[in-house]
C-alpha positions in Angstrom: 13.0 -37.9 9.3 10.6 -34.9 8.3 11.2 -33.4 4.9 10.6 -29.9 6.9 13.7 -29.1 8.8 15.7 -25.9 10.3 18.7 -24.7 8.7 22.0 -24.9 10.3 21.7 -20.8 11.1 17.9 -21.9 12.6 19.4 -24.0 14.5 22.2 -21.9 16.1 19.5 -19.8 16.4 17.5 -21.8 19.5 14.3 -20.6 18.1 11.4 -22.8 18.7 8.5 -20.2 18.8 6.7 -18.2 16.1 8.9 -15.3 16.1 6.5 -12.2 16.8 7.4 -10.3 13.5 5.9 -12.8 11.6 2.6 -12.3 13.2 3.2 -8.6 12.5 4.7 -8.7 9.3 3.9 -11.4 7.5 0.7 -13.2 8.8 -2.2 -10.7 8.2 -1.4 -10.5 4.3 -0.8 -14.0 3.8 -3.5 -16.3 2.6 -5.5 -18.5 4.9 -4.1 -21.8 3.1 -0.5 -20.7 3.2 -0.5 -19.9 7.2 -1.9 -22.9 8.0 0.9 -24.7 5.8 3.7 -22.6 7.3 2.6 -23.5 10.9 2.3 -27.1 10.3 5.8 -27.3 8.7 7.6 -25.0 11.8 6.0 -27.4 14.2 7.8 -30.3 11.7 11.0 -28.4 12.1 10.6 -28.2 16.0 9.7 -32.1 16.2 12.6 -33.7 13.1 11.7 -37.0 14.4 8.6 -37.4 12.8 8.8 -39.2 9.7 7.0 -37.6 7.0 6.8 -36.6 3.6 4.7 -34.8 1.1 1.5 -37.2 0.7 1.3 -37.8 4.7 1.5 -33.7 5.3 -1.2 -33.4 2.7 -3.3 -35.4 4.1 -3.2 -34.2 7.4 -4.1 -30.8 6.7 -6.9 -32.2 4.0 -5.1 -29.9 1.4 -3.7 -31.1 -2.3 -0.1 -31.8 -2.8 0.0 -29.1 -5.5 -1.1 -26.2 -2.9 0.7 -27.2 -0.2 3.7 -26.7 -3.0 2.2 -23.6 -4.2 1.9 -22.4 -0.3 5.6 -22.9 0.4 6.6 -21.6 -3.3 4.7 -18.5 -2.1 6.6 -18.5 1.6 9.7 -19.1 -0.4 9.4 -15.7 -2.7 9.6 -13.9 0.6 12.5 -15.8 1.6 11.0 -17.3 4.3 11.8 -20.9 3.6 13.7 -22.3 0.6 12.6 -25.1 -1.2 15.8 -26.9 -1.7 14.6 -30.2 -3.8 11.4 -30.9 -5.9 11.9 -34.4 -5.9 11.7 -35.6 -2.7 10.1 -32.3 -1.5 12.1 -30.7 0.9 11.8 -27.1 2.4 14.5 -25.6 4.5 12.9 -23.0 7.3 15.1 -19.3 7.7 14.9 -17.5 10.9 13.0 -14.5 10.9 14.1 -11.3 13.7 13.8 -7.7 13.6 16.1 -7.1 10.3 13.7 -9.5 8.3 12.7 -7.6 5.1 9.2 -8.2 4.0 10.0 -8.3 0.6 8.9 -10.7 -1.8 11.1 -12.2 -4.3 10.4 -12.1 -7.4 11.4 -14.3 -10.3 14.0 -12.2 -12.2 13.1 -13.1 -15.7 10.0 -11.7 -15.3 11.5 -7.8 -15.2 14.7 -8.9 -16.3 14.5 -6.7 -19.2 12.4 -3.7 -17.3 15.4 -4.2 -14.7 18.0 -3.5 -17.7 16.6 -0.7 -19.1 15.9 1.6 -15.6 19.5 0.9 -14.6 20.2 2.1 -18.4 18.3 5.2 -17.2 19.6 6.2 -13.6 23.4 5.4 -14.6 25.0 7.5 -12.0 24.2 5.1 -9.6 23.2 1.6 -8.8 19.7 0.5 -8.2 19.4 -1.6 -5.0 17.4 -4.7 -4.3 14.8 -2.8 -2.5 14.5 -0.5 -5.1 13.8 -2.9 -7.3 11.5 -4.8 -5.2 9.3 -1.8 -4.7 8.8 -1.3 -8.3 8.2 -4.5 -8.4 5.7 -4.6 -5.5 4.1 -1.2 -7.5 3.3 -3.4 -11.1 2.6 -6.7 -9.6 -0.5 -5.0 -7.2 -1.3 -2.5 -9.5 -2.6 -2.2 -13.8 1.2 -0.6 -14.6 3.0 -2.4 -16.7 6.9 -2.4 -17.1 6.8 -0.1 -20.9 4.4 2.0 -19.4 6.1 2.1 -15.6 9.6 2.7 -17.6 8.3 5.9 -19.4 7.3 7.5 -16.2 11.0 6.7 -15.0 12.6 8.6 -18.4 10.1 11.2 -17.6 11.8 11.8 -14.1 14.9 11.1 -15.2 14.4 13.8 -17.5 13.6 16.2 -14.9 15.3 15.3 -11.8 18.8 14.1 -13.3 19.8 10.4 -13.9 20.7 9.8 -10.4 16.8 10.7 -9.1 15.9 9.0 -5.6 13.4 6.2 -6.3 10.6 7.5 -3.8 9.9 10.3 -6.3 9.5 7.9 -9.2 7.2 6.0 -7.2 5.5 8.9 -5.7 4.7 10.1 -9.4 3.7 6.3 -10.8 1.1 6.0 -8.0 -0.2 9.9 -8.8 -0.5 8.5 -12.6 -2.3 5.1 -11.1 -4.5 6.8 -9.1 -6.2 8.4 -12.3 -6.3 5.6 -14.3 -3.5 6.3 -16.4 -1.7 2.9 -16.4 -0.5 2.1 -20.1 1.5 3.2 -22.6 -0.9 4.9 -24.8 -2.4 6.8 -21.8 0.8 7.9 -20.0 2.2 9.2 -23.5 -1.1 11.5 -23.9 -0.3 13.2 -20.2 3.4 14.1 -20.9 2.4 15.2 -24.1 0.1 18.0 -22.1 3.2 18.2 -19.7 5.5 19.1 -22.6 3.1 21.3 -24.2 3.0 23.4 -21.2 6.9 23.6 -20.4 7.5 26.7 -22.0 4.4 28.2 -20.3 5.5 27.1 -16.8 9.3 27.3 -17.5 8.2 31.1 -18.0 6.7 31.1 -15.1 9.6 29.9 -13.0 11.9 32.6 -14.2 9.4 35.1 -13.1 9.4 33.6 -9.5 13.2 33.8 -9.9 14.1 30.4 -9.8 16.2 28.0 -12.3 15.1 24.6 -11.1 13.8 22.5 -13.6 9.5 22.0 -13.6 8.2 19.0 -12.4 5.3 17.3 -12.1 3.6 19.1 -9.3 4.8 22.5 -10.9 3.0 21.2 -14.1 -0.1 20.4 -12.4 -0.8 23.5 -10.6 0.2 25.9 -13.6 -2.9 23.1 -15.8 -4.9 23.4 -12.6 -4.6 27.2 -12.7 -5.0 27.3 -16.4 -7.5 24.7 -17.1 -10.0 24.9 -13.6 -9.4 28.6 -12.4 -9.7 30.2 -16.0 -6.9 32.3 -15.4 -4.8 33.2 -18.7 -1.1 32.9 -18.7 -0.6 36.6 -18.7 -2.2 37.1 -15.7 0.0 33.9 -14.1 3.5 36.0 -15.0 1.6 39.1 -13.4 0.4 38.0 -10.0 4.3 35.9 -9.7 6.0 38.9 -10.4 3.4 41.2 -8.4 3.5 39.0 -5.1 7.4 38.4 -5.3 6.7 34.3 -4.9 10.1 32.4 -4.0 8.7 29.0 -4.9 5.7 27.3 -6.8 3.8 27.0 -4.2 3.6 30.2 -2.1 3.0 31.3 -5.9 0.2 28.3 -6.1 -1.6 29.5 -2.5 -1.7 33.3 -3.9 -3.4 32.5 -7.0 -6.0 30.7 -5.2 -6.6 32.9 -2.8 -7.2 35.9 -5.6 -9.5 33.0 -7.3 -11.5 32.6 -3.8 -11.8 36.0 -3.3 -13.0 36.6 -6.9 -10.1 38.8 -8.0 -9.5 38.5 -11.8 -7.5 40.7 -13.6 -4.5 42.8 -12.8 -5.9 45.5 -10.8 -8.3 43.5 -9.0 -4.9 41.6 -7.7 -3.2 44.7 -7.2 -6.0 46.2 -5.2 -6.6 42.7 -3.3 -3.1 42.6 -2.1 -2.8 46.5 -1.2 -5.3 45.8 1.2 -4.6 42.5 2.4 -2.4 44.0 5.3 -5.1 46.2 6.3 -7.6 43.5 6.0 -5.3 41.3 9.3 -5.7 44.8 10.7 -9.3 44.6 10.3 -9.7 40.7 11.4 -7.7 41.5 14.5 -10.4 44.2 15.3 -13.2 42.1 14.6 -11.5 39.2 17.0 -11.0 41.5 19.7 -14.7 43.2 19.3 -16.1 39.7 19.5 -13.8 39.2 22.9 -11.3 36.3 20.9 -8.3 36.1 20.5 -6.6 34.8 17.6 -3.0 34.5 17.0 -2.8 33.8 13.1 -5.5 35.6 11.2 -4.6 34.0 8.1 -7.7 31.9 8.5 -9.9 34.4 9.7 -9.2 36.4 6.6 -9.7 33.8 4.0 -12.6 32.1 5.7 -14.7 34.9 6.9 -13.2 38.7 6.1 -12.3 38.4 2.3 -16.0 36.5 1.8 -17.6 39.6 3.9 -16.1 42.1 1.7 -17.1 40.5 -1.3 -20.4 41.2 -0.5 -19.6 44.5 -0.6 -19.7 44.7 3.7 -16.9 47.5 4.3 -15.1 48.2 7.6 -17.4 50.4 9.4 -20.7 47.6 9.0 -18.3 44.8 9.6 -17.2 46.6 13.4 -20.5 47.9 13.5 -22.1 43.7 13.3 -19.3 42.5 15.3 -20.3 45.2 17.9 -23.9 43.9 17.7 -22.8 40.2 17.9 -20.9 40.5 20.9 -24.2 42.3 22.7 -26.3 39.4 21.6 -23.9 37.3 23.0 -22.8 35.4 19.7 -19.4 35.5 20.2 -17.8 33.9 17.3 -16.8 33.7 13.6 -19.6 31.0 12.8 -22.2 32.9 14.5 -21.0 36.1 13.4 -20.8 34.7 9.8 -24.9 33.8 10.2 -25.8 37.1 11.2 -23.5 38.0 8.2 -25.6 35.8 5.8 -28.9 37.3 6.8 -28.4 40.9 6.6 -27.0 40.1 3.3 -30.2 38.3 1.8 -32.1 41.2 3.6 -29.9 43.4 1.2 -28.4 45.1 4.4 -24.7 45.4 3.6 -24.0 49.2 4.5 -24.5 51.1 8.1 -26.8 53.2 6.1 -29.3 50.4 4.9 -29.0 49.0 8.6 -29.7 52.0 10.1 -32.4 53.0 8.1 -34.0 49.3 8.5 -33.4 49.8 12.3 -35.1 52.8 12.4 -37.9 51.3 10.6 -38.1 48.0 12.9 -38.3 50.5 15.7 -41.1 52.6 13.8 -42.7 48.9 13.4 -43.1 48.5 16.8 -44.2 51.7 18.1 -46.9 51.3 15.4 -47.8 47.8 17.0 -48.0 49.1 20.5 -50.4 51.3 19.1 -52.7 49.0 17.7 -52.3 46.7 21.0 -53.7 49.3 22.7 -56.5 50.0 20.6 -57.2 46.1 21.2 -56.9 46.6 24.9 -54.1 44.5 24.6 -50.9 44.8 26.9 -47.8 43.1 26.0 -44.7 44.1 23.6 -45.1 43.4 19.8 -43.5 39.8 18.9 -42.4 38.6 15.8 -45.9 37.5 14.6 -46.9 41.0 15.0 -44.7 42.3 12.5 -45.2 39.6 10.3 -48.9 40.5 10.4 -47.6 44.0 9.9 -45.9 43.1 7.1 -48.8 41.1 5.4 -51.4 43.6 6.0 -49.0 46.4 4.4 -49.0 44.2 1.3 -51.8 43.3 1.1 -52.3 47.5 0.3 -53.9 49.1 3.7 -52.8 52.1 4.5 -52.1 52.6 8.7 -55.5 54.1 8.8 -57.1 51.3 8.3 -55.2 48.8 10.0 -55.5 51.2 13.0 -59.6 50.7 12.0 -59.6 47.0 12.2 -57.5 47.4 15.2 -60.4 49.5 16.9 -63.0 46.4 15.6 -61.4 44.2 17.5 -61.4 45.2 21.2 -62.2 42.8 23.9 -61.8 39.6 21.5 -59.9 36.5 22.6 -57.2 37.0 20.2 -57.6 40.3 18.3 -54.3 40.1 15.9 -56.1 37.0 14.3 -59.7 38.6 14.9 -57.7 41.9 12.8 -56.5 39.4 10.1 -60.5 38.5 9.2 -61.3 42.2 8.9 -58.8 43.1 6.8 -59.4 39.6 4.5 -62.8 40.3 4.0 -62.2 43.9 3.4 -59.8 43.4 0.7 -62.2 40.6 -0.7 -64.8 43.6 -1.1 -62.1 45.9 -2.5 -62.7 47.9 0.3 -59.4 50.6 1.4 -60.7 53.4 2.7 -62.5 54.2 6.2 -65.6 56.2 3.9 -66.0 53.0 1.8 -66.5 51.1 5.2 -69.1 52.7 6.1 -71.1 52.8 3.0 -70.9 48.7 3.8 -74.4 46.8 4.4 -75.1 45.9 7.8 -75.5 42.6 8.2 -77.9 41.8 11.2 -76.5 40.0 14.5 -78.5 39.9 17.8 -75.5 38.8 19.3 -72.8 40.4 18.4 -72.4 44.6 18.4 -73.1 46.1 14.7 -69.8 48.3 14.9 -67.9 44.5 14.8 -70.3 42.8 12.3 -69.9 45.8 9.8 -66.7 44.2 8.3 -68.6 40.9 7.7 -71.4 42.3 5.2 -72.3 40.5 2.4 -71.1 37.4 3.7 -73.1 34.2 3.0 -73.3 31.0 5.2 -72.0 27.9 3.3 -73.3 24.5 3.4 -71.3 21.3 4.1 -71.8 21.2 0.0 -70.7 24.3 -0.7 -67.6 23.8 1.3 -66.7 20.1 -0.3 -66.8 22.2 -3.1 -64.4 24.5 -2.8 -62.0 21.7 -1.2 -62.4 20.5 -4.6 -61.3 23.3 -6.9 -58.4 24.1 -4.0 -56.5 21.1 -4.4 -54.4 22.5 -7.7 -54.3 26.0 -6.2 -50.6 26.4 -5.0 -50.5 29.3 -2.3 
């Protein structure tokens, strides 16, 4: 006879198969070695007449005596088998089904003591075995240990009453693991930062109207508010009692909302939340101009609005570019919020500044349809033009003379590039004025009209040397 065999509740049970919820619950965790022994031993259970014992189940799955004990110690800790007798080695099977907790059993003298004192410290009622086990689970896979675990359990004692629910302990334990802070020394240092902020954030509470006790997320906003923000206490009790906030967090979103919209003192806040309701008033203009519609603006506000105004982009330019997105077909936020982003580095904020760079633009043009003309060119000015436009301005010519060039360069292949030469090589000279042209030396051409070659004076023909040359000395100069 096998020394695997079913219980007497396995056998009632008529099970013969691997039950489906260890596959699902138990199998994917489990090390390699240990599945292979627990699947050997159930096909044991299923086939009792087999006689064999420790050494002959060793060796047919080629592993050591010692892990295949090790792999059914680790079975039995989840209470999946029991080993019933070291000596001969026998393992009883339990049936697994739907109610099957996958907890793992520890060995009670190992938080015998930690087990004590928590009980010591929620004493209005008793601490179940899951409890336990998950904070249990929560040291064995993680750098807590039980002194440092147990003052994290005074600590919410503390706040939430000695009856606290345990998901809030653990809740709070993982929060502290997830930074690091694991032992004793370490968790001491953050409550003492906790307690010396309870009468800041005790305040605070009062001031929202509420008597409930802080905890650890109330403490972490007020430090976060505090110590990332910048904002000063004072100002904390201000914005509470200014905004009428029921709880910590409608109190938390406010604050960062004033912090995101770059409102810092007092009056700022005041201001900000004066006009918050005409600001949804605003957004649900904008929406509407840009043909959406958008039920809660709350979004549109924060995201797009509040960041608009804070460029100093009032009303009237925000309905005004909304208009002008919708008519250039770029009808959303994001694309409104682009067009937003480049009047703004153009230092067009106002209608004013936009209407007098309009009118400019528009000047710009007329100005290039008159030079195209003088080219004998036909076709609307393009965004090289003005660019040209723009360069030639800089580089000091007054219209005069770019109307000049312009009239130099008729009947060329392309006479914007032909204008760019004339004007290169007249600033070269230092020449700015339509007199100083003409007091320019002719330079002979028997090809080319004298009217088109007068802008080329002076200019010398350079050798393949000459040009090396200059390659040379132009490979530090940064244009």
């Amino acid at each position: 006879m096998s020394f695997c065999s079913f219980s007497k509740e396995n056998n009632k049970s008529g099970k013969t198969l691997i039950d489906n919820v260890f596959i699902l619950n138990f199998l994917p965790d489990a090390p390699e070695q240990a599945v292979k022994v627990y699947l050997y031993g159930l096909y044991l259970c299923q086939n009792s007449d087999f006689a064999i014992d420790l050494s002959a189940f060793s060796e047919v799955l080629k592993i050591e005596q010692s892990e295949v004990v090790d792999c059914f110690k680790y079975w039995d800790e989840y209470g999946l088998v029991s080993i019933i007798s070291q000596s001969p080695f026998t393992v009883h099977y339990y049936p697994i089904n739907e109610s099957t907790a996958k907890y793992r059993r520890f060995n009670p003298e190992k938080y015998e003591a930690f087990s004590k004192t928590v009980q010591e410290i929620i004493n209005e009622r008793m601490i179940s075995v899951t409890e336990y086990n998950e904070y249990f689970t929560l040291m064995e896979n993680t750098a807590l240990k039980p002194d440092a675990f147990i003052l994290i359990i005074k600590y919410c004692a503390g706040l939430k009453g000695n009856n606290i629910g345990y998901k809030y302990i653990l809740t709070v334990a993982k929060e502290f693991i997830s930074r690091g802070i694991t032992t004793v020394e370490l968790i001491n240092k953050e409550l003492d930062g906790y307690f010396s902020t309870s009468k800041e954030i005790i305040s605070v509470l009062k001031a929202i109207k509420t008597t409930k006790q802080p905890d650890v997320e109330d403490i972490q906003s007020y430090k976060r508010w505090i110590e990332k923000l910048g904002f000063e206490h004072e100002f904390v009790l201000q914005v509470a009692t200014l905004t009428k906030s029921k709880t910590i967090k409608k109190l938390d979103k406010n604050i960062e909302e004033l912090y995101a919209n770059r409102c810092f003192t007092l009056e700022e806040a005041k201001d900000y939340f004066a006009r918050k309701q005409e600001n949804f008033l605003l957004c649900s203009e904008i929406t509407k101009k840009l043909g959406l519609y958008v039920e809660v603006l709350d979004n549109v506000l924060s995201t797009y609005v509040s960041p608009w105004q804070a460029k100093g982009f009032n009303r009237d330019t925000l309905l005004f570019v909304a208009d002008y997105c919708f008519k250039k077909n770029r009808r959303t936020l994001e694309l409104m919020n682009t067009t937003i982003e480049k009047l703004y580095k153009m230092g067009l904020v106002t209608i004013q500044s936009i209407t007098l760079y309009v009118e400019q633009y528009n000047k710009n043009d007329e100005f290039i349809e008159k030079l195209l003309s003088y080219t004998g060119t036909s076709r609307k000015p393009n965004a090289w033009d003005r660019e040209n436009l723009e360069n030639w301005r800089a580089w000091n010519f007054t219209d005069e003379m770019i109307i000049e060039a312009a009239k130099r360069s008729s009947h060329v292949t392309n006479p914007i590039s032909y204008m760019n030469s004339i004007l290169s090589n007249w600033k070269s000279q230092n020449v700015f004025t339509v007199d100083a042209i003409e007091k320019l030396p002719k330079q002979p051409n028997s090809n080319t009209n004298s009217s088109k070659t007068v802008h080329f004076a002076n200019e010398r023909n350079y050798t393949e040397s000459d040009i090396n040359n200059l390659l040379k000395h132009f490979e530090d100069f940064e244009v």
